[in-house]
C-alpha positions, 0 to 999 in steps of 0.5 A: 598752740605749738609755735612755729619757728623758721627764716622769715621770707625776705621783704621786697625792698621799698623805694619812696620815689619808686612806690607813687609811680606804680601806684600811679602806673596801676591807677592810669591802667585802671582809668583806660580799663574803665574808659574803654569797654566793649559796647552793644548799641542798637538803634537810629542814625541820629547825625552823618559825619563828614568822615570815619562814621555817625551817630547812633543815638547820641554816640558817634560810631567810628568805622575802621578797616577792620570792622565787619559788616552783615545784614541782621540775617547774617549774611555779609553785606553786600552794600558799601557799607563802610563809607559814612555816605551809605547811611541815612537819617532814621536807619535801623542798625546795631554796632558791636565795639570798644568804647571809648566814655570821655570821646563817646565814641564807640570804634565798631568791630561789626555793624549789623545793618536792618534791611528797610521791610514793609509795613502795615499802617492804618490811622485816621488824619485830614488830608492837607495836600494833593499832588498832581496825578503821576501820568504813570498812574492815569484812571483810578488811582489818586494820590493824597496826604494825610496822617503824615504819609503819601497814601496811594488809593489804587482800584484794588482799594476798597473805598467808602464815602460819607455824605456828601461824597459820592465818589473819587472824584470828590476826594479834596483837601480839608477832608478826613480820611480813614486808612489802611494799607502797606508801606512801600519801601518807597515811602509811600502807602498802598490803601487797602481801605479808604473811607473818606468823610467831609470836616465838619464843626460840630457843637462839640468843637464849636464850644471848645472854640469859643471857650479858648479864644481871645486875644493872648496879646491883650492879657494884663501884665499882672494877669495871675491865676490862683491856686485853686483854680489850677487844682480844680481847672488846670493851668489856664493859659488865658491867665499868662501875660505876654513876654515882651521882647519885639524881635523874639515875638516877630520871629515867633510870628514869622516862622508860625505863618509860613507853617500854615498849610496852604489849603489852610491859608486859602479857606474863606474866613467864613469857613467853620473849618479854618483856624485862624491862628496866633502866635504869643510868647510867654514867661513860662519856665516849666513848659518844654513845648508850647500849647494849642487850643481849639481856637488857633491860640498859641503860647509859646514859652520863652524858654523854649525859644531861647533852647532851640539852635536855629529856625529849623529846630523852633519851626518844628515846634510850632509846626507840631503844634499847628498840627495839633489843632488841625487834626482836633487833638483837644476834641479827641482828648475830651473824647477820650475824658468822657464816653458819652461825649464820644456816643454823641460824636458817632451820630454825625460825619464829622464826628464818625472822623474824629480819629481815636474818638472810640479808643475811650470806648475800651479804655478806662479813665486815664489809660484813654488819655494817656493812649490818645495822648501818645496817639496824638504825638506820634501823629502831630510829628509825623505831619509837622515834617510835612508843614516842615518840608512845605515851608522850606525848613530843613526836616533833618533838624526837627529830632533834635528840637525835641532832643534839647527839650528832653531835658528839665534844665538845658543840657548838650545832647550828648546829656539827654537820652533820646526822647520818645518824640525825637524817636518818632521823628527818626522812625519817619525819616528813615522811612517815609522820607527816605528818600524824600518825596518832593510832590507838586503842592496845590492849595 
């Protein structure tokens, strides 16, 4: 090796006091630079805020003179886009911006809004409400609820009856009906199919019924299910002993009755059809909703109580869960168990009604219990808005019912990714409640 000689380069001086502060300098640069990056959000409008923006999943979006606004077409948009009030819960939209991590708040440079588009929608519910004839719509047409929509049967709609149903004017509530059709942007769904049957307790539910009812309140304090009998059977809610706490219990009580549907309420006691519900709380710490059986009883955990912010939010839960048991989610999932189970339902109308009943027919095992299962939540969400709004709660709370129970342990919203139920919830409030119908409740 040669050695190489020459003036070495002169070092930079040095100051103690003057090194911390670049390096602090330099650490402060690369903290903003972490909190604040460009961001792309799409999703629902999850909150309105009094001034400068909303949310968008959880993150509060801020608008500013300069951000842009266009359609997903791309064409600008024409509406007033730029004041928060222009927004509505549920609304589909993207937003492109700086964003800021330690506020969660994103300051949009553009706002891609979705335009509301017709739907095709099609599924299978009891029909809880009928609203008075619209005098606009004299003749043919008749307006029924059922699956958690308003659905509009016309004289274009093509109509089928099972016995002993014979024509429109037979069509009631505590009714099933089969559907498809086109939702309008008006919330409401134009049937292109109907077919209408009578709710009937058939053996299948009858048992179902018998095996789950008793009395929740009178299960001993020392009630304990074994190991075994979890494995083999499943958790055995008839094994949990009440929570004693009076206010708690009221409370849960009060809110579950206001929820029945009013056709519900007014059924005969005699009737197979009517469910005479009853509400427990319980100590169940791993629960995050509470459980339904056939019968009408209802556990509700503490804990879940105990997370919900107000009665709007504890009343979506219970509202849900009511649906459930109307629309016979424990005969579907038990049809969805067993194909055999669903060949014997199909012989008779109440059980040509079931809904989902023949989804076990292409579905093996789990997958059919899975599917129904997701079935039945979107279905049970849809109509808990409807108990909801009957009983004067405020609907725009149920999403975040779910939201908080998004979480294994409680955490603030802004901790917890947007559930799937809350989802649901969105999705129809942003359409079919958008804006919100206000029918003439009949028993």
């Amino acid at each position: 090796m040669i050695p190489t000689t020459g003036t070495p380069s002169p070092k930079p001086p040095s100051s103690p006091e003057l090194e911390p502060a670049i390096v602090a300098a330099l650490f402060a640069l690369s903290l903003a630079a972490h909190a604040q990056d460009s961001r792309h959000v799409f999703g629902y409008v999850t909150a309105l805020q009094p001034s400068e923006g909303f949310d968008l999943e959880g993150m509060h979006i801020r608008l500013t003179a300069a951000t842009e606004f266009r359609t997903s077409s791309g064409t600008p948009s024409k509406t007033p886009a730029s004041k928060p009030a222009a927004y509505y819960l549920g609304e589909t939209l993207a937003a492109t911006g700086s964003f800021d991590r330690a506020a969660n708040t994103l300051t949009a440079s553009q706002i891609v809004l979705t335009p509301p588009t017709r739907a095709t929608v099609s599924g299978t519910g009891i029909i809880d409400l009928i609203p008075n004839a619209p005098a606009e719509h004299p003749g043919p047409d008749r307006v029924v609820r059922a699956d958690g929509f308003l659905l509009h049967i016309t004289a274009k709609t093509k109509l089928d009856f099972a016995q002993p149903l014979k024509s429109l004017a037979d069509i009631a509530t505590n009714q099933w009906i089969r559907y498809s059709g086109v939702q309008q942007l008006d919330g409401t769904v134009l049937l292109d199919l109907a077919s209408v049957g009578p709710n009937k307790v058939n053996h299948t539910e009858n048992s179902m019924r018998t095996r789950t009812d008793y009395d929740p309140a009178a299960v001993p304090d020392d009630a304990h299910q074994s190991g075994v009998s979890k494995v083999f059977r499943g958790v055995d809610p008839s094994k949990i002993p009440p929570y004693h706490n009076e206010d708690m219990q009221a409370r849960v009580e009060r809110i579950g009755r206001s929820l029945i549907p009013a056709y519900q309420r007014v059924l005969p006691d005699t009737d197979p059809t009517k469910i005479h519900f009853r509400f427990q709380v319980v100590d169940s710490s791993k629960w995050r909703d509470a459980v339904t059986m056939p019968s009408g009883v209802m556990i509700v955990p503490r804990q879940v109580v105990e997370r919900m912010q107000n009665d709007d939010q504890l009343a979506t839960v219970l509202a849900d869960n009511i649906a459930e048991a109307i629309e016979k989610d424990g005969l579907r999932t038990n049809s969805a168990n067993t194909k055999a189970s669903v060949a014997g339902l199909a012989g008779d109308a109440a059980g040509a009604f079931i809904p989902f009943a023949g989804v076990a027919t292409d579905l093996a095992g789990g997958g059919a219990v899975a599917h129904v299962h997701t079935l039945e939540l979107q279905q049970s969400g849809r109509i808990s808005l409807c108990y909801l709004h009957d009983a004067g709660y405020d609907i725009a709370q149920a999403p975040l019912a779910w939201w908080l129970l998004g979480s294994k342990s409680p955490k603030p919203i802004d901790q917890v990714p947007l559930p799937t139920r809350a989802i649901t919830l969105y999705i129809a409030l942003g359409t079919t409640w958008h804006p919100i119908p206000e029918p003439a409740i009949q028993p």
